[in-house]
N, CA, C and O atoms as a printed pandas DataFrame, in Angstrom:
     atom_number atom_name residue_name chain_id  residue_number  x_coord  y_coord  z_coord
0              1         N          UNK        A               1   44.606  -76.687   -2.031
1              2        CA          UNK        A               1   43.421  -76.393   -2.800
2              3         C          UNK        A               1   42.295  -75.907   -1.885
3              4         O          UNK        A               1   41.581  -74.992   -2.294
4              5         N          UNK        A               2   42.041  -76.544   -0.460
5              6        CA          UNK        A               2   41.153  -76.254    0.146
6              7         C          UNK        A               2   41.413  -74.943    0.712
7              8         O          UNK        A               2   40.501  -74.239    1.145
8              9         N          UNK        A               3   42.692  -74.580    0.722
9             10        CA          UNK        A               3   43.053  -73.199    1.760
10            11         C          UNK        A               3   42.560  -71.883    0.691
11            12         O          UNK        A               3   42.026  -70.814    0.988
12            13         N          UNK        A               4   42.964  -72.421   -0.637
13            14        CA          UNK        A               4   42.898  -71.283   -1.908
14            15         C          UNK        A               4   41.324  -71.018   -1.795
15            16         O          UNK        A               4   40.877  -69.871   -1.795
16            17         N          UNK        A               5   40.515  -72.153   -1.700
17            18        CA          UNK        A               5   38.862  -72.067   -1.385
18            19         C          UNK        A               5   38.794  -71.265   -0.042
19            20         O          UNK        A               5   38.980  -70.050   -0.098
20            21         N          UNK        A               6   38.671  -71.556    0.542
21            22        CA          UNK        A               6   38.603  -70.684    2.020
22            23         C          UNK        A               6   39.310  -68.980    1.588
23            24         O          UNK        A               6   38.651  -67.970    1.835
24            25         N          UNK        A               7   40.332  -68.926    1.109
25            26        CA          UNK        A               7   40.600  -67.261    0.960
26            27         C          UNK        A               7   39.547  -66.999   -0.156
27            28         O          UNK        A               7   38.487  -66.452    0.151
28            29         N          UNK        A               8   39.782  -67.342   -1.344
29            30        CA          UNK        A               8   38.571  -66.783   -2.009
30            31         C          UNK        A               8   37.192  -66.365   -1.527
31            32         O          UNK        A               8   36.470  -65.417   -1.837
32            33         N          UNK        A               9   37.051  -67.411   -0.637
33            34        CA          UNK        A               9   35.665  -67.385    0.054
34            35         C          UNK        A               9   35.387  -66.021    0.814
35            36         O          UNK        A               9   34.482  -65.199    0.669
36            37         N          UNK        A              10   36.587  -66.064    1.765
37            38        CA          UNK        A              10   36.828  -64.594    2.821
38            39         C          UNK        A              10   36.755  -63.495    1.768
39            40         O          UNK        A              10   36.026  -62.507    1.688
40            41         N          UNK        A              11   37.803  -63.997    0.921
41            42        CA          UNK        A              11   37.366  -62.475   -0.412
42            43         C          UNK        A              11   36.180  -61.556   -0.497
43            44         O          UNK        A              11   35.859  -60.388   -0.280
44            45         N          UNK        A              12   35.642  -62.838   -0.981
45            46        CA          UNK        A              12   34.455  -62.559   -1.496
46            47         C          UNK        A              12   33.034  -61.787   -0.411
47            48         O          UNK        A              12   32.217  -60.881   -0.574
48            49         N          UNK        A              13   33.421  -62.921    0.865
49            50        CA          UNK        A              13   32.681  -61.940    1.783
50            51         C          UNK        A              13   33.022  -60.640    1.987
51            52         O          UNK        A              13   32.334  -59.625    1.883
52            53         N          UNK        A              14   34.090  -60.776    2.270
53            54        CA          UNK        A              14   34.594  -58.936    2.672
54            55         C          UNK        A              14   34.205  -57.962    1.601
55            56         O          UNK        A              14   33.608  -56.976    2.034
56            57         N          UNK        A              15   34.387  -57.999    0.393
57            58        CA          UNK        A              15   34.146  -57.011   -0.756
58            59         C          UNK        A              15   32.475  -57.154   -0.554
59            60         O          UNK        A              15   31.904  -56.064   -0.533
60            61         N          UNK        A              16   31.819  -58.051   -0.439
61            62        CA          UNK        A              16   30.190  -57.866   -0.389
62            63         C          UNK        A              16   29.953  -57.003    0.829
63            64         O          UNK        A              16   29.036  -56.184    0.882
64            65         N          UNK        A              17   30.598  -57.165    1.558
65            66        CA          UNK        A              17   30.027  -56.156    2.766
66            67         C          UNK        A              17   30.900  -55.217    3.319
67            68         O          UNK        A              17   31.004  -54.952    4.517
68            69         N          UNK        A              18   31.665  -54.616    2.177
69            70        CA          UNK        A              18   32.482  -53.400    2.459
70            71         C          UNK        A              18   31.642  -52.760    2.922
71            72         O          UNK        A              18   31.480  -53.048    4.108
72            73         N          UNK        A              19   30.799  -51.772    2.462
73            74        CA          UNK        A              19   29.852  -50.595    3.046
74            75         C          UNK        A              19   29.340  -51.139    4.577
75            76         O          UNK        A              19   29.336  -50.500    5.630
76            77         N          UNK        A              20   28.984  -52.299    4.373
77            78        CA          UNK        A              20   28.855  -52.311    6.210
78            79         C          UNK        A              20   29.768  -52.206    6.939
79            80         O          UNK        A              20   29.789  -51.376    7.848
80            81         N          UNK        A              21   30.911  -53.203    6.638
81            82        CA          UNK        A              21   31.584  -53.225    7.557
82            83         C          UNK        A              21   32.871  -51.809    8.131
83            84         O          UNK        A              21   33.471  -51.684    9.198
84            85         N          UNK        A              22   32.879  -50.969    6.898
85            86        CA          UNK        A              22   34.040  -50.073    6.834
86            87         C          UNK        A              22   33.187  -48.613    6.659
87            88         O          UNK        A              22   33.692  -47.737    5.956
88            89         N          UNK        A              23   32.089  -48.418    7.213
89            90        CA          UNK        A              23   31.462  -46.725    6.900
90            91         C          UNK        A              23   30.488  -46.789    8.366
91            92         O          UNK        A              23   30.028  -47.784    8.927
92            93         N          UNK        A              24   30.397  -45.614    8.665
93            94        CA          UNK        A              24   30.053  -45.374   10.312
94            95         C          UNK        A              24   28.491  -45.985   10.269
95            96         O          UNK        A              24   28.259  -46.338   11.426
96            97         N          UNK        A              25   27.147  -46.301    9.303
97            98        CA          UNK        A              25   26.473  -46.147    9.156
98            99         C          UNK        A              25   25.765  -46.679    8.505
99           100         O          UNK        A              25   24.645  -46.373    8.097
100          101         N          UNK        A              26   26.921  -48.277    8.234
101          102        CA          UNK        A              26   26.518  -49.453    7.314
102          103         C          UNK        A              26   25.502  -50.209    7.865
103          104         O          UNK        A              26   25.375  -50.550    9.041
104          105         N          UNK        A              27   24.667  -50.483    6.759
105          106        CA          UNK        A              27   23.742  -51.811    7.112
106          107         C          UNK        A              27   23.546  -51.684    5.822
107          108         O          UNK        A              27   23.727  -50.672    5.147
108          109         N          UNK        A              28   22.930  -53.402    5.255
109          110        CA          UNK        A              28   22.211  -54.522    4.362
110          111         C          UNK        A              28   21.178  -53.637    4.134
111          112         O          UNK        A              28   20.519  -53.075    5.008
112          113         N          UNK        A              29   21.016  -53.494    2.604
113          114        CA          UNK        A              29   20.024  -53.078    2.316
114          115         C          UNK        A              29   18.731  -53.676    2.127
115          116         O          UNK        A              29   18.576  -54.821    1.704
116          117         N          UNK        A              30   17.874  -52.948    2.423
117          118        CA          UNK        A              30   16.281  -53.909    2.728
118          119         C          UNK        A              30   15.992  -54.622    1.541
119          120         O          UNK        A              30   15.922  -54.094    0.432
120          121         N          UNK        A              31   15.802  -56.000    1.812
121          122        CA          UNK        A              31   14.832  -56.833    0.689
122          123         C          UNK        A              31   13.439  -57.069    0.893
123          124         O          UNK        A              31   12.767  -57.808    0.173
124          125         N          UNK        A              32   12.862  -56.216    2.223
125          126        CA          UNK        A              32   11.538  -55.918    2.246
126          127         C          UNK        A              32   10.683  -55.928    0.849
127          128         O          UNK        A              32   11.430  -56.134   -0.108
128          129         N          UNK        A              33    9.352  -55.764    0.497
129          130        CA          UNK        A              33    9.288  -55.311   -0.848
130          131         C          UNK        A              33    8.194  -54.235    0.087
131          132         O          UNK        A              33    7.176  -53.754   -0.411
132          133         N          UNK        A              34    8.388  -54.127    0.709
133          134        CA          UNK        A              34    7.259  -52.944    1.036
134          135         C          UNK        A              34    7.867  -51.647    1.089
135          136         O          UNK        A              34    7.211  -50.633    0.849
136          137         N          UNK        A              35    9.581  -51.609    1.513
137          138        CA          UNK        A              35   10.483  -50.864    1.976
138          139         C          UNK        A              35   10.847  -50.310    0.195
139          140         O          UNK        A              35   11.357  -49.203    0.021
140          141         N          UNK        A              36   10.570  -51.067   -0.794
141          142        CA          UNK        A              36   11.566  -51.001   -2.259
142          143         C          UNK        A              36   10.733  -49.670   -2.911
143          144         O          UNK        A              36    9.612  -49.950   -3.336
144          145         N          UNK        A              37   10.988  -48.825   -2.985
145          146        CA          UNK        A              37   10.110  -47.273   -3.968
146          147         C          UNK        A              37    9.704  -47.686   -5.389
147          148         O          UNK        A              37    8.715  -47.458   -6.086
148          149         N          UNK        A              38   10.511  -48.179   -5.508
149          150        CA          UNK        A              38   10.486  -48.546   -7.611
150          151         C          UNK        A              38    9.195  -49.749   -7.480
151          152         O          UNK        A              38    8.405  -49.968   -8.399
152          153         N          UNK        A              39    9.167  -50.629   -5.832
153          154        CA          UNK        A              39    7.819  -51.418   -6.338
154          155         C          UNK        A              39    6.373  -50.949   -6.018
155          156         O          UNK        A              39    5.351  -51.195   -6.658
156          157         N          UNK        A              40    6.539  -50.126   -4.741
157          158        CA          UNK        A              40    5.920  -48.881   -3.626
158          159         C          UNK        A              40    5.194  -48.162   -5.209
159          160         O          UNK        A              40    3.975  -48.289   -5.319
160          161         N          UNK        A              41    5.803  -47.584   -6.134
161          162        CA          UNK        A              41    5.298  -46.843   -7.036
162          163         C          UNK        A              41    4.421  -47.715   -8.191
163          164         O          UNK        A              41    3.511  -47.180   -8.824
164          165         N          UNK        A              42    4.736  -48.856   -8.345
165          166        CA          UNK        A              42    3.806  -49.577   -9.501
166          167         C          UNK        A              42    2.912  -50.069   -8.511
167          168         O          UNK        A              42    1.999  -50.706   -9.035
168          169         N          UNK        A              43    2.839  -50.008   -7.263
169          170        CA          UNK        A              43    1.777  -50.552   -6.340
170          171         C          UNK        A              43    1.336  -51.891   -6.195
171          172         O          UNK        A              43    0.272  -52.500   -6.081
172          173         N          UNK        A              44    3.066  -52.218   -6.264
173          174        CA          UNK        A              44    2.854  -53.881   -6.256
174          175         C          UNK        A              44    3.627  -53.756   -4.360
175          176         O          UNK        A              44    4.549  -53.011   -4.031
176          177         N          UNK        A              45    2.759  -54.877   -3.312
177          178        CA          UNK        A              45    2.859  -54.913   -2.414
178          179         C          UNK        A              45    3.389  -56.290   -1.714
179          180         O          UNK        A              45    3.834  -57.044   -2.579
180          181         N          UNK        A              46    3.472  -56.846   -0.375
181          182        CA          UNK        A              46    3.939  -57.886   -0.159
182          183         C          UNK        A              46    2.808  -58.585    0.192
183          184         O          UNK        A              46    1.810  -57.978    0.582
184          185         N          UNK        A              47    2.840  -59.901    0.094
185          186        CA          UNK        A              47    1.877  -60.955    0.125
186          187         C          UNK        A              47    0.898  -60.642    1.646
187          188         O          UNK        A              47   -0.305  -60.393    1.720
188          189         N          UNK        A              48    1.582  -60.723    2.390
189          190        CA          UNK        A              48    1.204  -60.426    3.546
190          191         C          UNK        A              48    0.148  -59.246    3.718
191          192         O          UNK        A              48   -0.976  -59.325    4.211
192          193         N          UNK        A              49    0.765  -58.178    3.208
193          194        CA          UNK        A              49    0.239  -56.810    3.333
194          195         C          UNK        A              49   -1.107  -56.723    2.891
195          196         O          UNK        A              49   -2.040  -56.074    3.364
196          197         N          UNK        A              50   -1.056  -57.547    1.823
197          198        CA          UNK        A              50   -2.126  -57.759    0.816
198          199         C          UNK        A              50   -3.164  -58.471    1.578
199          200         O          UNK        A              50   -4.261  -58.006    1.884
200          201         N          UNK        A              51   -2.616  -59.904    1.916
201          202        CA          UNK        A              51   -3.164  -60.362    2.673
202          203         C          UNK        A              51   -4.395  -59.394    3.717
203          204         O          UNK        A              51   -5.620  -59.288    3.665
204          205         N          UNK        A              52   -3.413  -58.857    4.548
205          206        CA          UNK        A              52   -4.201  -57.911    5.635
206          207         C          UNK        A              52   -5.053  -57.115    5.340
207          208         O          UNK        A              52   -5.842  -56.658    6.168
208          209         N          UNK        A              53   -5.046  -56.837    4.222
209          210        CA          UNK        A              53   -6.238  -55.626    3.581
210          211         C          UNK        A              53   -6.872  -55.919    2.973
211          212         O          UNK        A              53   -7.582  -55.039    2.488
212          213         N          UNK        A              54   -7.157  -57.662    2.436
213          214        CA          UNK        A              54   -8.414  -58.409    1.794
214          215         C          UNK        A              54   -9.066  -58.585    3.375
215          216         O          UNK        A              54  -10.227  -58.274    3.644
216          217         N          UNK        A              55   -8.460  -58.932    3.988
217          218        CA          UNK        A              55   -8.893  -59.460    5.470
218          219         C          UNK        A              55   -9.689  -58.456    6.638
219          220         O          UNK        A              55  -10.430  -58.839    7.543
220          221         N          UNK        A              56   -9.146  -56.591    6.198
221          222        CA          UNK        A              56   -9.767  -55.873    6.602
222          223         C          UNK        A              56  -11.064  -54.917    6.211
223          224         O          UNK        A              56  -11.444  -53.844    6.679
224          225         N          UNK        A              57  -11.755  -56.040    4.801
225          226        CA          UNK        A              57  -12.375  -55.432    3.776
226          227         C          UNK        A              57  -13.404  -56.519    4.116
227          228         O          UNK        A              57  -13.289  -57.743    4.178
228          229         N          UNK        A              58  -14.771  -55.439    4.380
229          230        CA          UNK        A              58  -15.870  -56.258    4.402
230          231         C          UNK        A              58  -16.349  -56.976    3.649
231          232         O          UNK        A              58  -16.061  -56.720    2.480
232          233         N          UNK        A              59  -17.177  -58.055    3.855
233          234        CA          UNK        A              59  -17.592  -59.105    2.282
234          235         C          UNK        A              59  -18.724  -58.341    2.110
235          236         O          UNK        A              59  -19.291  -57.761    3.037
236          237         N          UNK        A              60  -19.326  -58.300    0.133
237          238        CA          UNK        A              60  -19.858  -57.443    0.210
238          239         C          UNK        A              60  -21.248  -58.284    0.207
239          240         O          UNK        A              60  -22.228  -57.691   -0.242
240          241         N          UNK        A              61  -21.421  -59.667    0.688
241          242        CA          UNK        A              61  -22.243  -60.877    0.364
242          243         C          UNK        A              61  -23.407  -60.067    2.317
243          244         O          UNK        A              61  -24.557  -59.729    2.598
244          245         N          UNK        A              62  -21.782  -60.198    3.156
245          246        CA          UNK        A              62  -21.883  -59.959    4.584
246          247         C          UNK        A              62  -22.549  -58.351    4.852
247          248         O          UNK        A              62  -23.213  -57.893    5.782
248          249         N          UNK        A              63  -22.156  -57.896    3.879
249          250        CA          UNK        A              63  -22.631  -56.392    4.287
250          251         C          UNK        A              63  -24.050  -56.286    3.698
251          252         O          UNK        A              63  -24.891  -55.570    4.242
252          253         N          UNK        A              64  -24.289  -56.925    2.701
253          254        CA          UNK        A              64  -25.999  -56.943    2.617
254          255         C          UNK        A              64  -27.243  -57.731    3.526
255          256         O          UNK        A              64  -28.420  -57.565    3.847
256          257         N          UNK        A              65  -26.043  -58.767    3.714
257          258        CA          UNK        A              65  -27.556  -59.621    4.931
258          259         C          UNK        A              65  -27.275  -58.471    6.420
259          260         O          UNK        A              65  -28.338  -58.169    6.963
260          261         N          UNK        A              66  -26.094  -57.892    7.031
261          262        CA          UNK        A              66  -26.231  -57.102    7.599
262          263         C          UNK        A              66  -27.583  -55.651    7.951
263          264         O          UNK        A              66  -28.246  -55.323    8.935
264          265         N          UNK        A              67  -27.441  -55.140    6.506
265          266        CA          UNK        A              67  -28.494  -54.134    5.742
266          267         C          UNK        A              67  -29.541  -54.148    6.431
267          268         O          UNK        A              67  -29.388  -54.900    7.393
268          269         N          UNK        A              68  -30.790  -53.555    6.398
269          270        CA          UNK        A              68  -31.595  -53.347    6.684
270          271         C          UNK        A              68  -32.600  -53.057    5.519
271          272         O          UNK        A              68  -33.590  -52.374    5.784
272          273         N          UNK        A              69  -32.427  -53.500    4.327
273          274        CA          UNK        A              69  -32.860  -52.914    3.121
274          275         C          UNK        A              69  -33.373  -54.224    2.875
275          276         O          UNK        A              69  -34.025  -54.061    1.843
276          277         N          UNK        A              70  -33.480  -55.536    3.231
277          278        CA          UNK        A              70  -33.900  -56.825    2.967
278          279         C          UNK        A              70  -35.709  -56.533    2.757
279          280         O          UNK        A              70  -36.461  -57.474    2.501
């Protein structure tokens, strides 16, 4: 029973990673979401990314005591 588990198992790996393992040029396709077009186009981004560009956006509290218009 345990051996029938173990081949199934190998099965199953090998058919998941046919294209890698058997084509000159295989690799895993990205689960990035920054890398994905279909999410790239509704302009939904990764947490992170997002992150970085609230973070590179002036406060707009900071940019008035900055001012000179006080």
């Amino acid at each position: 029973m345990l051996l029938l588990g173990i081949v199934i198992l190998f099965i199953a790996i090998l058919l998941m990673g046919v294209r890698v393992f058997f084509t000159r040029r295989g690799e895993f396709a990205s689960i990035h979401i920054g890398e994905c077009k279909a999410l790239r186009d509704r302009g939904i981004q990764c947490a992170t990314s997002q992150d970085d560009e609230m973070n590179r956006k002036e406060n707009p509290i900071e940019k008035l005591l900055k001012s000179e218009n006080l």
